[in-house]
C-alpha positions as CSV (number, residue, x, y, z in Angstrom):
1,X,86.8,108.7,15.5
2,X,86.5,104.9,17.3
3,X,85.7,104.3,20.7
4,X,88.5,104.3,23.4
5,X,89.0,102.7,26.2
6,X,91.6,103.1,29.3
7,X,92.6,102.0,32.3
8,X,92.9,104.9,35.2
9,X,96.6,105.1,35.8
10,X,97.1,103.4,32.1
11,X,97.8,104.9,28.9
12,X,96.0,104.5,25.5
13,X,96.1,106.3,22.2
14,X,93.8,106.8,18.6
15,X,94.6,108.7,15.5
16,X,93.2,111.7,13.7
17,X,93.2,112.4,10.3
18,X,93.6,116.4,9.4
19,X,93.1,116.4,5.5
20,X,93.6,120.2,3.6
21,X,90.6,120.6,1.1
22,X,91.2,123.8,-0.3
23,X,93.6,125.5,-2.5
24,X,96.1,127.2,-0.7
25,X,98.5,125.6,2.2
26,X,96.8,126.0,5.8
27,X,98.2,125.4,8.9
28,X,95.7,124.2,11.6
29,X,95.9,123.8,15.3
30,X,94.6,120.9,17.1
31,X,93.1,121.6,20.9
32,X,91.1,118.5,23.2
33,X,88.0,120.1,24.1
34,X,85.7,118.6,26.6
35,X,86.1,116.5,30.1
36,X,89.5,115.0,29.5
37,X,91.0,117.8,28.2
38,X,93.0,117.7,31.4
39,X,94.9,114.3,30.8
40,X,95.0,114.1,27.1
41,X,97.2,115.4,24.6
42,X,97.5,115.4,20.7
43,X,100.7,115.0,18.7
44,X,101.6,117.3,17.0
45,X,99.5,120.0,18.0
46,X,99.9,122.0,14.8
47,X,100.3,120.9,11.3
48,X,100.9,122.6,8.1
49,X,99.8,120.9,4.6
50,X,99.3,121.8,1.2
51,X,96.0,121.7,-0.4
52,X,94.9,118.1,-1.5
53,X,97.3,116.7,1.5
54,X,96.4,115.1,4.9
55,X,98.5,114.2,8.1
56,X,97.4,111.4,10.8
57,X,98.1,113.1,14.4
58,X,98.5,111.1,17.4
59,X,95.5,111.3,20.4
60,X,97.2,110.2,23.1
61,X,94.9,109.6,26.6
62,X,96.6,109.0,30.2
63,X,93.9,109.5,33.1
64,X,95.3,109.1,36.5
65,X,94.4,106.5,39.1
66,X,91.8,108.9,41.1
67,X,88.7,108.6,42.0
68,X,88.2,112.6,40.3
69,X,88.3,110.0,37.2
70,X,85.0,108.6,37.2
71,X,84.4,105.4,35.4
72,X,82.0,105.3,32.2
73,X,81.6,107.0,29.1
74,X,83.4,110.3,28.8
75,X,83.1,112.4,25.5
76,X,86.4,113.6,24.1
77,X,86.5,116.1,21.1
78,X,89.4,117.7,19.3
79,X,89.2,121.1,17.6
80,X,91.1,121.8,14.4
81,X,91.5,125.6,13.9
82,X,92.4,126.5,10.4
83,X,94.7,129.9,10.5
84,X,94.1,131.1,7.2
85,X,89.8,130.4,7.4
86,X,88.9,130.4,11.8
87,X,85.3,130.2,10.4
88,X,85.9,126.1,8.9
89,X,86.9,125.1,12.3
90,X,85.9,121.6,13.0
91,X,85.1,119.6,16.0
92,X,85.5,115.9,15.6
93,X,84.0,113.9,18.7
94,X,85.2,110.4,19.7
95,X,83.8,108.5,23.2
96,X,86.5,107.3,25.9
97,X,85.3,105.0,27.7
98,X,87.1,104.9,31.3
99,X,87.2,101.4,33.3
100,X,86.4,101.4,37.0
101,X,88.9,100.6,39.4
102,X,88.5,99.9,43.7
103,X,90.1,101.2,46.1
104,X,89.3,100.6,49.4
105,X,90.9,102.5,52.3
106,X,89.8,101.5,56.3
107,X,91.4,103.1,59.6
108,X,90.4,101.9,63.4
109,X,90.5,104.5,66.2
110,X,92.1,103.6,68.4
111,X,93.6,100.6,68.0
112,X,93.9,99.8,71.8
113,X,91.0,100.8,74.8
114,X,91.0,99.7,78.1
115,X,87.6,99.3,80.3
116,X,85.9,97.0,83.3
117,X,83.5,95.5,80.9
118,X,83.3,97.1,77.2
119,X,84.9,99.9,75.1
120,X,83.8,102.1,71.8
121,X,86.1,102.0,68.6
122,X,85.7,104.0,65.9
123,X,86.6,102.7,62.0
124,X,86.8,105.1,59.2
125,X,86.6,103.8,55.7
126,X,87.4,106.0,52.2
127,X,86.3,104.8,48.5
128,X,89.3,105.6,46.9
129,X,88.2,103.9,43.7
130,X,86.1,105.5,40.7
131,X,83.0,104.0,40.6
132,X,80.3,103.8,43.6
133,X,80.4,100.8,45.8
134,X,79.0,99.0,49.1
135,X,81.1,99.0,52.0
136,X,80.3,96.0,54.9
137,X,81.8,96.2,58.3
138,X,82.8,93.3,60.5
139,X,84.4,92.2,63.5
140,X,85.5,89.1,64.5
141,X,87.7,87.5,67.3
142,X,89.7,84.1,67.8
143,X,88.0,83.4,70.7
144,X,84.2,83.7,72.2
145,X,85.1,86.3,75.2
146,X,83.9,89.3,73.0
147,X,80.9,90.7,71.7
148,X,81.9,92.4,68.9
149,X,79.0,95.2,67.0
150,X,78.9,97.8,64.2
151,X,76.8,100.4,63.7
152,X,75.7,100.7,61.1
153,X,77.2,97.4,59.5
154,X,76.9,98.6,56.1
155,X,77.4,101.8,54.0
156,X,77.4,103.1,50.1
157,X,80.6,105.4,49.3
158,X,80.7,107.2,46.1
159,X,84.0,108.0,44.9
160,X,86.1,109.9,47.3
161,X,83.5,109.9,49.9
162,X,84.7,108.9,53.6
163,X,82.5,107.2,56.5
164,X,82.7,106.5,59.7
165,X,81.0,103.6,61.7
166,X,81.3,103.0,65.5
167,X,82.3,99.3,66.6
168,X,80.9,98.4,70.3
169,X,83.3,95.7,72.2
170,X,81.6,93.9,75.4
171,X,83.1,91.6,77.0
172,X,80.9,88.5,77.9
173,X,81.8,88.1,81.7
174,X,83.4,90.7,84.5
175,X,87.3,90.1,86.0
176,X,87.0,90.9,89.9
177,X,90.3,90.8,90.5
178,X,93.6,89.5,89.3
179,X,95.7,90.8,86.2
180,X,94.3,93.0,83.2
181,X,93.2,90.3,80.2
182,X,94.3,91.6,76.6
183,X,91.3,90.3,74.0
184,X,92.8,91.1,70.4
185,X,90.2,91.1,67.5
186,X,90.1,92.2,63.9
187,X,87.9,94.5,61.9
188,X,87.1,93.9,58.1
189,X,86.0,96.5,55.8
190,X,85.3,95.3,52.2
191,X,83.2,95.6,49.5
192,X,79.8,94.1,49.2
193,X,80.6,92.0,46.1
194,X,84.0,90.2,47.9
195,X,82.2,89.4,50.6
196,X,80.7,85.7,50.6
197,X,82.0,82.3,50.1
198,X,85.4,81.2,48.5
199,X,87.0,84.9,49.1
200,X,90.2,84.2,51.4
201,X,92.3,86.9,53.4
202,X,95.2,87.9,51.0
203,X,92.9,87.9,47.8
204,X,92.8,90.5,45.1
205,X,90.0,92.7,45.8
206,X,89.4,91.9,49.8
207,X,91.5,94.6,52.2
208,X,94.1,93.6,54.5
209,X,92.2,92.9,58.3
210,X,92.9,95.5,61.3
211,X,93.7,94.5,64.4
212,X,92.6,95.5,67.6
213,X,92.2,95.1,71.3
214,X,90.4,95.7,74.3
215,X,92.4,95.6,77.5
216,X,89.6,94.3,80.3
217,X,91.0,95.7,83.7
218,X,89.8,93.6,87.1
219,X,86.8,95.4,89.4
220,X,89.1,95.0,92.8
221,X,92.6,96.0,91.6
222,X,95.8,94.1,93.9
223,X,96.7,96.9,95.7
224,X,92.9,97.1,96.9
225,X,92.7,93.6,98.2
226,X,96.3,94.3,99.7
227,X,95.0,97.2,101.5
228,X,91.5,95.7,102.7
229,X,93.4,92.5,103.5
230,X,96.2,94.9,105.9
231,X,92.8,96.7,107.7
232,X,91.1,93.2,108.2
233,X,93.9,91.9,110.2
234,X,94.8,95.0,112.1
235,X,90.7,94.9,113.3
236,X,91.0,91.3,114.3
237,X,94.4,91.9,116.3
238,X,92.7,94.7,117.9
239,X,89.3,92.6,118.8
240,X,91.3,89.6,119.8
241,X,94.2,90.6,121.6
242,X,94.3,94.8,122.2
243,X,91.2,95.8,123.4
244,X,90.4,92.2,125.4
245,X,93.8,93.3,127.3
246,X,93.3,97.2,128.1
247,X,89.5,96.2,129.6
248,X,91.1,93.8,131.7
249,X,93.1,96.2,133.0
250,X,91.2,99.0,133.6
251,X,89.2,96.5,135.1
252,X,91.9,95.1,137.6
253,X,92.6,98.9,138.0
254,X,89.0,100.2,139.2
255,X,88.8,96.9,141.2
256,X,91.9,97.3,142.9
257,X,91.4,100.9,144.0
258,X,87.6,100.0,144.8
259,X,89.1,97.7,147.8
260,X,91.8,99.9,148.8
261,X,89.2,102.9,149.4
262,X,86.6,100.3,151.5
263,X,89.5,98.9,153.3
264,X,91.0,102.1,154.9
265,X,87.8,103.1,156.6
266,X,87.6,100.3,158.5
267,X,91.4,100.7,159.6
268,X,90.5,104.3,161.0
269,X,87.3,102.6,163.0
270,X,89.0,99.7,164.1
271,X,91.7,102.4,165.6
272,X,89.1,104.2,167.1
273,X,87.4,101.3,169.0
274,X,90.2,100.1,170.3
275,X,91.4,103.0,172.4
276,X,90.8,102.5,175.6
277,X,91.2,104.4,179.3
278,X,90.2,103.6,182.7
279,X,87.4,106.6,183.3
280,X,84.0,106.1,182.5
281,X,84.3,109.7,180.5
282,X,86.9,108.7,178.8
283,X,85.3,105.9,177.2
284,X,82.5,107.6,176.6
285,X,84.5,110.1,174.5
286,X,85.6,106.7,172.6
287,X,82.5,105.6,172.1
288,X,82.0,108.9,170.8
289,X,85.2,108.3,168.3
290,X,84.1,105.4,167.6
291,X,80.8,106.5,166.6
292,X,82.9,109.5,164.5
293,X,85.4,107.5,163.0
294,X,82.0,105.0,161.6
295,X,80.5,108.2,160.1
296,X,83.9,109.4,158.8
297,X,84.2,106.4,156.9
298,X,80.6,106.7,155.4
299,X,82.2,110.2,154.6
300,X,85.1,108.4,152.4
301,X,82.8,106.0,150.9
302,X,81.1,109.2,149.4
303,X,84.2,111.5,149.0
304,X,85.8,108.7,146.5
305,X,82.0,108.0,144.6
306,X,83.5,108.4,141.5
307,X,86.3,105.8,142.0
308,X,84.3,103.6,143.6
309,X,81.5,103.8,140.8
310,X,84.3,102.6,138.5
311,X,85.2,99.7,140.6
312,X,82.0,98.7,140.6
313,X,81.2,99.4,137.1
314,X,83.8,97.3,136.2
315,X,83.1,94.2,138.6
316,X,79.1,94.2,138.5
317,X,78.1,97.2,135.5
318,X,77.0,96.6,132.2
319,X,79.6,96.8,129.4
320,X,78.2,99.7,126.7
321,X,79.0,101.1,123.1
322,X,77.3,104.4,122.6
323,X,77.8,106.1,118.6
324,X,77.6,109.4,118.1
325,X,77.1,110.9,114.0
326,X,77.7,114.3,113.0
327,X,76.8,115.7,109.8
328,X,77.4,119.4,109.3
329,X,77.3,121.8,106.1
330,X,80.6,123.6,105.2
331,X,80.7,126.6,107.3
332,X,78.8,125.3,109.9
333,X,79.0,124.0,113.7
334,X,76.9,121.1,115.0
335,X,76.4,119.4,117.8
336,X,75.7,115.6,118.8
337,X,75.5,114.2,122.5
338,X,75.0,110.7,124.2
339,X,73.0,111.4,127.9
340,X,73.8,109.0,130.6
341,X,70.5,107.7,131.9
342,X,69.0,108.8,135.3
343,X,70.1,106.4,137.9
344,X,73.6,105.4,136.2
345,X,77.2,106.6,135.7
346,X,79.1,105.9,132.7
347,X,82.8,104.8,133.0
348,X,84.4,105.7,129.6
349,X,87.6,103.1,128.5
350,X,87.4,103.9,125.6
351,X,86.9,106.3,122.5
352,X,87.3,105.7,118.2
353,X,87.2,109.1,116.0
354,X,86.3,108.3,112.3
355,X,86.7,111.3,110.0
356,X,86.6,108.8,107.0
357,X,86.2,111.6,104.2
358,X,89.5,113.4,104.8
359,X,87.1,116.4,106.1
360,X,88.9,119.7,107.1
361,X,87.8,121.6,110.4
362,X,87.7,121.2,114.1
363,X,86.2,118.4,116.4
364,X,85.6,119.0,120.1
365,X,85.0,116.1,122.7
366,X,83.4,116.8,126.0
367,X,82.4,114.4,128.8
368,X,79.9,116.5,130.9
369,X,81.4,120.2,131.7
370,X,85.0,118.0,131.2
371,X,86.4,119.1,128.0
372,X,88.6,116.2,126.5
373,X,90.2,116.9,123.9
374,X,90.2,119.3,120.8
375,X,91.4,117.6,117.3
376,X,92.3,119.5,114.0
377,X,90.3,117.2,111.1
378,X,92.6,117.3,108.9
379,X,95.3,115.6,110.7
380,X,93.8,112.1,110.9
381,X,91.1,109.5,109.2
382,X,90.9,107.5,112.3
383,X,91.9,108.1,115.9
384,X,91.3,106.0,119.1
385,X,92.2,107.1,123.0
386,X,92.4,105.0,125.5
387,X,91.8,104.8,129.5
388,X,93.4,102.2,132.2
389,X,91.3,103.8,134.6
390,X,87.9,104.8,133.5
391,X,86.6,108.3,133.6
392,X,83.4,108.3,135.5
393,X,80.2,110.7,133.8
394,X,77.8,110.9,136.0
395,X,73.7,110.5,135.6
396,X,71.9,113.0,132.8
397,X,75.5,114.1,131.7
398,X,76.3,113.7,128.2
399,X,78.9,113.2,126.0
400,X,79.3,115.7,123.5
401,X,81.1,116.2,120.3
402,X,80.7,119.1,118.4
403,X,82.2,119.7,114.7
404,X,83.1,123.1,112.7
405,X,83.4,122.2,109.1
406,X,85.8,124.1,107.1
407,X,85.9,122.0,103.9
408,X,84.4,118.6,103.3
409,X,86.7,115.9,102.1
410,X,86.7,113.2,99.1
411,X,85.4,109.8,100.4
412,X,86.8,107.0,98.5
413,X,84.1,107.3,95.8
414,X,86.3,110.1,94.3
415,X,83.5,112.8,94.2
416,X,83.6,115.4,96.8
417,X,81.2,115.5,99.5
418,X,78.7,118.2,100.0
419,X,79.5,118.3,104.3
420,X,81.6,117.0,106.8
421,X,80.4,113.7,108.1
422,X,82.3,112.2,111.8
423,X,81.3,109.6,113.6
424,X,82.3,109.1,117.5
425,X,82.2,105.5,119.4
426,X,82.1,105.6,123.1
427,X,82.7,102.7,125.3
428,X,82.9,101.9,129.0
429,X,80.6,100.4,131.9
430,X,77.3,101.7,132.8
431,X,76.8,101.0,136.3
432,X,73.7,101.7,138.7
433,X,74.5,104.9,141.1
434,X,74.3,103.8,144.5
435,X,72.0,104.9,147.0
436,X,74.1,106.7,149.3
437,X,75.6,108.5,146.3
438,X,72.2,109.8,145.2
């Protein structure tokens, strides 16, 4: 029997001879025997002849287009069973000879990422042909924005085998802000042998490119610079027109009362002095007044200290910012103070509450034995309070603020923090106490 040879997916055929040597008629029954048994087929597949004849069968061979067909030399052999003598059954052989087709099959996963500066693809590649072959990856792009890298850039596939390779995409530069940029590439996956000069997309033998893209999404998104843009000019109308305006009045305030307060005792003297009566007893008993009415209006000058302190603060004290920080464990109370140094007063205008993690729990301010104000956490970020008239703390009183943590909040990092974290800004004048009021 000759050498055969077939395409995969193709169709070839070859002819047998059966020939009846002996002297009675035989019927014999022909059977492909071997590896391609399973797509070849002989016509007819019993034949009857009389002794001295012969009869040319037909060997007909169809292999599929799989890669389960491997290419090269594949023995083929037909048995001829005679029914009247089994025991002469005969086994020609012939060689098929299957020819190697490609096949190349390539997938990228996903075909879109998003990122700040690079992304991780994935590209699968299958050798659907029937012979062994060398895969080579590559990426390229229309412009230079990418960096574009396989690993590993090259891989052997025997038939049917799948592989995967991971593509890295960087871009070159960061977007700070702005729109997202789209980058669209391509990915090759071909053969080792169609790779090289002269081999154009579209060829015979070279796989159609896949496309790709990495969306590259700004650091500071719009909304962001909206936001910090909004807080920026709500600071600067605070520094620049609020605040300037609310010291100035709590100044005009404390001044005003200040004179009012030094003014009436000198009424009530000047009352006293000028009483007159024509005994000499009676105007001792108004120099006596007199005398009264001068220490009575030493006793208003001490009675309204506090005021006074104010107006004073404000006209000749020093203007102070004092911060108190708190940092507590969930569960837990703590305290933080600001003492007023020995020999001054403290005339608060002013007061900013920053609970700038979202925490959840209780805050408590205190000026001396005073207690201000009580705030649930929860219910504000930042909270300011205000005085036209300044409260007065006097020397080695403090300032307290004390914090119960329930549940510490998410800062704008996005983790959760592990305690509650407030900070408290007191402002106001600190003025020298006066002798008289020591």
């Amino acid at each position: 029997m000759p050498t055969v040879t077939v395409s995969p997916g193709a169709e070839a055929t070859t002819t047998l001879t059966v020939r009846n040597d002996g002297d009675i008629v035989e019927a014999y029954t022909l059977e492909v025997v071997g590896d391609c048994a399973a797509w070849t087929t002989v016509e007819p597949a019993r034949v009857s002849l009389y002794p001295g004849t012969s009869q040319t069968v037909t060997v007909r061979l169809a292999p599929p287009r799989s890669h389960e067909v491997r290419a090269g030399e594949v023995p083929l052999g037909v048995r001829v069973l005679p029914a009247e003598h089994p025991e002469s059954v005969a086994v020609p052989e012939m060689t098929v000879v299957v020819e190697p087709f490609r096949e190349l099959r390539a997938k990228l996963e996903p075909g879109r990422r998003r990122g700040w500066l690079g992304a991780r693809f994935r590209t699968s590649a299958q050798n659907r042909g029937n012979a062994p072959t060398e895969v080579v990856l590559g990426a390229r792009q229309a412009g230079e924005e990418l960096r574009l890298a396989f690993t590993p850039e090259r891989r052997r596939l025997e038939p049917g085998e799948s592989a995967e390779a991971g593509l890295r995409v960087r871009a070159r530069k960061l977007i700070w802000f702005g729109a997202p940029a789209a980058w669209p590439f391509e990915v090759v996956v071909a053969e080792a042998e169609t790779e090289g000069a002269g081999v154009e997309d579209g060829q015979p033998g070279r796989p159609e490119p896949l496309p790709g893209e990495f969306a590259q999404l700004p650091l500071l998104p719009k909304w962001l610079l909206i936001v910090l843009a909004a807080v920026l000019a709500l600071l600067v109308a605070w520094f620049a027109l609020v605040r300037p305006a609310v010291r100035s009045t709590a100044k005009e305030a404390g001044a005003k009362a200040a004179q009012e307060q030094n003014r009436e005792p000198r009424q009530g003297g000047a009352t006293t002095g000028t009483t007159t009566d024509g005994g000499q007893g009676q105007s001792e008993k108004q120099g006596q007044g007199a005398t009264a009415g001068a220490d009575g209006s030493g006793g208003a000058g001490t009675g309204g200290g506090s005021g006074s302190t104010g107006g004073a603060g404000g006209a000749n004290g020093l203007q102070t910012s004092e911060t108190i920080d708190v940092q507590t464990r969930a569960g837990a109370e703590r305290t933080g103070t600001y003492q007023v140094p020995e020999g001054k007063t403290f005339g608060v205008t002013d007061i900013v509450v920053a609970n700038f993690q979202g925490d959840e729990g209780v805050l408590t301010i205190s000026f001396g034995q005073r207690k201000i104000t009580t705030i649930a956490l929860e219910t504000f970020r930042n909270q300011d309070y205000h005085w036209v008239t300044p409260i007065q703390i006097p020397e080695k009183a403090a300032v307290t603020v004390s914090v119960t943590c329930s549940k510490p909040g998410t800062p704008a990092t996005g983790t959760q923090a592990s305690g509650c974290h407030q900070v408290l800004n007191v402002s106001g004048v600190l003025s020298d106490v006066s002798r008289e009021e020591r």
